[in-house]
N, C-alpha and C positions, 0 to 999 in steps of 0.2 A: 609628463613625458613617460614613455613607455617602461624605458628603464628603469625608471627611479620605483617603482611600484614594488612594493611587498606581500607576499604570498596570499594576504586576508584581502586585498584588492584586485590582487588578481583573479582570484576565486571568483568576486563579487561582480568583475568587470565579464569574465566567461557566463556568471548566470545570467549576468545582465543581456547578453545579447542573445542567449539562448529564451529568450521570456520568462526562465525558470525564476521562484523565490520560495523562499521560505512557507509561504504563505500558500502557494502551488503544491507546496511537499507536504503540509500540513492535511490541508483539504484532501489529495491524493491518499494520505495515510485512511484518515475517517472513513472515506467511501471507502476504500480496500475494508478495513474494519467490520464497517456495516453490511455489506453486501458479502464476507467470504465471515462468515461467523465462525463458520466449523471450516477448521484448516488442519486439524488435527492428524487424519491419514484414516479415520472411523467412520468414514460416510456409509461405508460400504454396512458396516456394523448398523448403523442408525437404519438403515434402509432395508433391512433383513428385519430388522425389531418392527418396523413397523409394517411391513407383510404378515409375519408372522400374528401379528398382534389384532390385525384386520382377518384374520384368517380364522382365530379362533372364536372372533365375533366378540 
């Protein structure tokens, strides 16, 4: 019954319908990881060093 549920089932019962899991949030982390390496706010920096860098030969 609806009622009788406690907050760690409820949680479980909202991912459940949502298809989310643990497992979804996992994998989601890894790729973000893999794919956004540099999140720092220094791209800009990175990309200036390597003009410059190509520049001077």
């Amino acid at each position: 019954m609806v009622g009788d549920c406690n907050e760690d089932e409820l949680i479980k019962a909202i991912i459940a319908v949502n298809g989310e899991t643990e497992s979804d949030d996992l994998k989601r982390q890894l790729f973000t990881d893999k794919m956004y390496k540099f999140r720092d706010g220094k791209s800009t920096d990175r990309v200036l060093d390597l003009i410059e860098s190509i520049m001077r030969g």
